[in-house]
N, C-alpha and C positions, 0 to 999 in steps of 0.2 A: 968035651971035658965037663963035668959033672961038678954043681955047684954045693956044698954042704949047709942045707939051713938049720939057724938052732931056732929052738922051742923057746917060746916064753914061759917063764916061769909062773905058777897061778897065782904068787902072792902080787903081782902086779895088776891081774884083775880085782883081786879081793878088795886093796887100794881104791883104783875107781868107783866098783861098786860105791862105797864108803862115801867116796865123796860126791857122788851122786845122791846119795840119798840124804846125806849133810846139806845138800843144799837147798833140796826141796823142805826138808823143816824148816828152815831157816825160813823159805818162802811162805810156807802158811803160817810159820806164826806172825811175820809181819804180816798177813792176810787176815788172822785173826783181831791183831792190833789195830789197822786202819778200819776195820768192822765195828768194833770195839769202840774207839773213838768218833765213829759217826753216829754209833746209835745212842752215844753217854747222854745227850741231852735228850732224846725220848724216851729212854726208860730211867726210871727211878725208884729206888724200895725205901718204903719210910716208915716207922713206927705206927699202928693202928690208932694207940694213944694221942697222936697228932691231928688225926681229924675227927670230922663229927658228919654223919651221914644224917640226911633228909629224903624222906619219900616223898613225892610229887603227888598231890590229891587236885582234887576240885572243893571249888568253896566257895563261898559270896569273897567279890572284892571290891574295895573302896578307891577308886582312881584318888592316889593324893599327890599331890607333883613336889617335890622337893629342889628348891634351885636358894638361890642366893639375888639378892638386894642392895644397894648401892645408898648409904646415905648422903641425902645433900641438902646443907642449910635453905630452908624457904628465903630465907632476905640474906641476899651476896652483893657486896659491892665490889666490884675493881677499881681500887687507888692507880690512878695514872700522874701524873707531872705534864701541866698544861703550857712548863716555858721550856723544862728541862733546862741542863745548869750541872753542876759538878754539886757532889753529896757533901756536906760538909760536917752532919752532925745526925746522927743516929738514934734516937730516944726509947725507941720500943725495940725486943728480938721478936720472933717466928714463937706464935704460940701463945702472945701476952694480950693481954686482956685490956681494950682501950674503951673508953667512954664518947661520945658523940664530943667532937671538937676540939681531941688531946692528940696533939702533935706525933708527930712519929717520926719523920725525919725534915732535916733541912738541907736546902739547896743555894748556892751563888751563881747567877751568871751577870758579868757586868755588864756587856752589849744590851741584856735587857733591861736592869737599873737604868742604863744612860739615857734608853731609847723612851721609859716611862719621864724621867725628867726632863729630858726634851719637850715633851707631849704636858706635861702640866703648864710647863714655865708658856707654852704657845697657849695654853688654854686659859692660862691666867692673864696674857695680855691682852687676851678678847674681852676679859670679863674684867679688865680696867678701862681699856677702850669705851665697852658700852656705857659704863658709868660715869665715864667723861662726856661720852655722846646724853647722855640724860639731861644731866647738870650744866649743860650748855642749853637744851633744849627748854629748861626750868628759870635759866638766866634770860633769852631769848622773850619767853613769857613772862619774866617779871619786868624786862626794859619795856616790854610793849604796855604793859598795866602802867607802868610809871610816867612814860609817854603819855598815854590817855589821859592818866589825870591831869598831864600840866598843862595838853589840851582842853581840858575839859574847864581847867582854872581859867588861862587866859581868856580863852573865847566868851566865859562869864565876867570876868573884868573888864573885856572889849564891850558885852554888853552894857553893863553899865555906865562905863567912859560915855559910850556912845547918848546914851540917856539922858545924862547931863548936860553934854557937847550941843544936843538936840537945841536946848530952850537957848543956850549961849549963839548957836548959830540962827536960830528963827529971831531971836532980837540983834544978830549981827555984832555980837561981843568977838566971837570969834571967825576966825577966816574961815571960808569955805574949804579950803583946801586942806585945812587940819581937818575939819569934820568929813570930806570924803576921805580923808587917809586913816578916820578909824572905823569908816563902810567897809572898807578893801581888807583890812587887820580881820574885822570882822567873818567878812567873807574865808579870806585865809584858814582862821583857825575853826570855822565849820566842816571845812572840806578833810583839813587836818585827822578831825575827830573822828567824822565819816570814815575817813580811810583807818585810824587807830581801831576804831569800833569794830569793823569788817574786820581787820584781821586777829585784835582779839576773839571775837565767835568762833573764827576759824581756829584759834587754835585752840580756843576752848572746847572744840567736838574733836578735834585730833588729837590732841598732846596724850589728852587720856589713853586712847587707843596705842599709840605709838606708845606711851611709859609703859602702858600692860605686854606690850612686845619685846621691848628693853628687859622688863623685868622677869618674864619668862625663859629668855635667851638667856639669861646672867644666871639663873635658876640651872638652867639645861648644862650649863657650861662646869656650874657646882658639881652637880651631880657626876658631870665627864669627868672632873679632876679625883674627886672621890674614888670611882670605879677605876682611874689611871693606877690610883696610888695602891687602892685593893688588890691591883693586879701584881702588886708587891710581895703579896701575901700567896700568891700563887706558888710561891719558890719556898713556902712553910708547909709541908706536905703533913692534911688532917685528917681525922678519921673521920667520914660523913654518918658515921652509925656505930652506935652501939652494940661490941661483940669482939672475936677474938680473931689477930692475923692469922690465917692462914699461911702464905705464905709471904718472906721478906729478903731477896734473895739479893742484896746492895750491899754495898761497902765504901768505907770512906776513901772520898777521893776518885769517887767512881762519875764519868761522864754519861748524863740522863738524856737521852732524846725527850723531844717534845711526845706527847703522848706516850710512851713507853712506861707499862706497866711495873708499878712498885712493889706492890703488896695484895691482898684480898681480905677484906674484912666480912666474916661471916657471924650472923648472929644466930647461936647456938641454942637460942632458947628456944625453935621449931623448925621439924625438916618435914621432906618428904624423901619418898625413898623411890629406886628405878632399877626395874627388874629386865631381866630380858625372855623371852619367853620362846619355844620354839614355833614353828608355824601349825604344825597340829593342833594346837590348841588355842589356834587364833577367834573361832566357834564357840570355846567352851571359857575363856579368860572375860568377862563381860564386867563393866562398872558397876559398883557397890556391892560386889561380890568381898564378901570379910573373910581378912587372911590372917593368918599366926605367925609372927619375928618370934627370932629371939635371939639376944644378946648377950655373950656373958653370963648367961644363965635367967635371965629373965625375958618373961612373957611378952610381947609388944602387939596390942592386938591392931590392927591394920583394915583399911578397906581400900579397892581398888577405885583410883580419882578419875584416871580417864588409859583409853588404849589408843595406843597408836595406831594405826590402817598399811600402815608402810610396814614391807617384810623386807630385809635385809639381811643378805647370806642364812637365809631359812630362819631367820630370828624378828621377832617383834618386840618392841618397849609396850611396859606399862609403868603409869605412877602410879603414884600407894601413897595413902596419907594416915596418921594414927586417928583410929576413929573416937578417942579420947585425948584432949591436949595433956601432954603429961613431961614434964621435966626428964632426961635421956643425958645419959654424959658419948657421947659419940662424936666424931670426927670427919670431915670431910672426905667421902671415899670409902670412909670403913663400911665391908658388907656383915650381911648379917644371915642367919636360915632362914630360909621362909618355905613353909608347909601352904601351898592350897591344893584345900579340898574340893574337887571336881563333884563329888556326890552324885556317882554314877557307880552304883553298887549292882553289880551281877553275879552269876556263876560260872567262873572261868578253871581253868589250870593255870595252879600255880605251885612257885618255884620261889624258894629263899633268893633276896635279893643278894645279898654277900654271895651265894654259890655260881652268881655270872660274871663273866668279864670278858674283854675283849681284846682280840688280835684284830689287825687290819680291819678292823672296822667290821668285825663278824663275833655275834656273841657266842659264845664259847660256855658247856660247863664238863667237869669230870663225871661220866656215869658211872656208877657202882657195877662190879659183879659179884656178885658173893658166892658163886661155884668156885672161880676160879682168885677171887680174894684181887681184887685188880680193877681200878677206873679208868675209863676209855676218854680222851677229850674231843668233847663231842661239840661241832654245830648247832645253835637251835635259833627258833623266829622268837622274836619277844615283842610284843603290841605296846604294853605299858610296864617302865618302871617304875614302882615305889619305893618307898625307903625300908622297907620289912619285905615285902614280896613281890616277885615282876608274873605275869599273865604271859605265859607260853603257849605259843598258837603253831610248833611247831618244833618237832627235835627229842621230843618226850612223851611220853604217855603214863598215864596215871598209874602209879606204883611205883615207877622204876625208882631208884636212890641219887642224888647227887653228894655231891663230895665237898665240904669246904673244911679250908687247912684255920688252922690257928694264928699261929705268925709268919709261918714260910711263904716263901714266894713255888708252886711249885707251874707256874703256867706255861714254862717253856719244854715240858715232860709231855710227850703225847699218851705214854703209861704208865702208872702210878701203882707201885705193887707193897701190899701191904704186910707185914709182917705177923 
């Protein structure tokens, strides 16, 4: 039995065609899109008007190193608090202008009041003691002088008596027994004397020396109580120098550790300044070599005070001092430009310094083509930057053009097409 098959119709092929081919457009224009979008950051067309080209020549160059300086007052004091204590009173802010001796702020602690009046009241009863002990020692010496004398009296009274007793008893007026009784009197108040005598000497070579001891000790003890009481003043927090707080960063009602910094008083009338330098140039940066600041628009002439030996993360200090003392209104911190001139003048290739810059840490510049109107972002070696032109050893050769824009950023475009 015989099966009848029907024909497809062609507008059913025409259909797919259609949509086959519908969807491969579809496909390359999103093909062209994501093309499109990966290459929008390396190409760019910009107005000619926008940049300004440079051709790369040979020429004499002057190595001039351009960096920045650090000013900092030559005379800095750190204010600390030597009892510490709670703030109680605040007389100067951050930035005011104190004179040698003028208060800044004040401080309470009672445990230290108490512990200094404690310490007086014991140092003053030493220093009554010892003048009791004196005045005893002066009493002591004046009963023994007084003693003496009345020894000295009677025993010449005994003499006497006896003198007289003499001729009463050789004619037998008087009894023997009275006259030995004023032998023995006699005897007595010799010995008396004797011993008065001896121990006045004695204290006549000692007292001296023990009162200059008494008197020194009572001296020492003043002085303790004094420096006890000054220790009072410790909780009056001064400025030890003439010049301007830096910083004052307290508040009232604020608890002070002992030693814990208050404030910084800097005196503003001469600094020195601190540069950092990279280590190539640690050969060529040498002292008393004179450098050029400048601030604000003015000149600061400078010379180099000393270098430091020590490189750290590729960097070396040096200090700078003005080779002229000169009045500067400046601030602790604030940098400044500083030009030195290396004066090492040769013939090299060079290249505008504005026309290099850097990715990843690879100097970079735009080369010109002027067939095809378009700058390539090129690679190059650089030896030395200046501040007007850098020494290319590498990436350029004499003639070619670089490229530098005006205001735009355009360094993330690998092609730059000019209009």
């Amino acid at each position: 039995m015989d099966v009848k098959l029907e024909k497809k119709t062609p507008s059913v092929h025409l259909r797919a065609k259609w949509l086959a081919w519908g969807a491969l457009a579809v496909f390359l224009a999103l093909c062209v899109m994501l093309y499109r979008l990966a290459v929008a950051d390396d190409f760019l067309r910009v107005p000619a008007a926008s940049a300004k080209f440079h051709t790369v020549k040979r020429g004499p160059h002057t190595d001039t190193l351009v960096t920045r300086a650090v000013a900092i007052p030559s005379e800095s004091v750190i204010v600390s608090s030597e009892r510490g204590g709670k703030v109680t009173e605040i007389l100067k802010a951050p930035s005011d202008y104190v004179t040698q001796g003028e208060v800044i702020a004040r401080l309470s602690n009672y445990d230290f009041v108490l512990q200094v009046t404690s310490r007086i009241a014991d140092a003053t009863e030493q220093i009554n003691n010892l003048r009791n002990m004196r005045m005893l020692l002066e009493k002591n010496s004046r009963d023994t002088k007084v003693e003496l004398e009345k020894s000295g009296y009677n025993l010449l009274k005994t003499k006497r008596e006896i003198h007289r007793n003499k001729k009463l008893y050789e004619k037998s007026i008087i009894e023997k027994a009275v006259y030995e009784d004023r032998l023995d009197e006699l005897a007595y108040w010799q010995r008396t004397c004797a011993i008065l005598s001896e121990h006045n000497a004695q204290q006549e070579s000692i007292l001296p020396h023990q009162y200059h001891e008494i008197d020194e000790s009572i001296k020492r003890l003043g002085n303790l109580v004094n420096l006890i009481k000054g220790g009072l003043e410790q909780l009056t927090i001064v400025s030890p120098i003439e010049g301007t707080l830096t910083a004052l960063d307290i508040k009232i009602g604020q608890q002070i550790k002992p030693g814990e910094k208050i404030t910084i008083v800097d005196n503003l009338h001469s600094y020195y300044f601190e540069a950092a330098f990279s280590e190539y140039y640690l050969d060529k940066i040498q002292p008393k070599v004179s450098v050029m600041a400048e601030a604000g628009g003015v000149r600061i002439p400078l010379i180099i005070e000393s270098v430091s030996p020590v490189v750290d993360n590729g960097k070396f200090k040096a200090r700078l001092r003005m080779s002229e003392p000169r009045q500067i209104a400046l601030k602790r911190g604030q940098s400044i430009d500083l030009h030195v001139s290396l004066g090492t003048s040769r013939h090299a290739l060079l290249a505008p310094s504005e026309a290099i810059f850097f990715q990843d840490g690879q100097a970079k510049v735009y080369i010109y083509d002027a067939k095809s109107r378009r700058a390539l972002k090129s690679p190059v070696k650089i030896k030395r930057q200046g501040a007007q032109e850098t020494e290319i050893v590498g990436g350029l050769t004499e003639g070619q053009q670089v490229v530098t824009f005006a205001d735009n950023d355009y360094e993330k475009s690998n092609i730059i097409e000019f209009d």
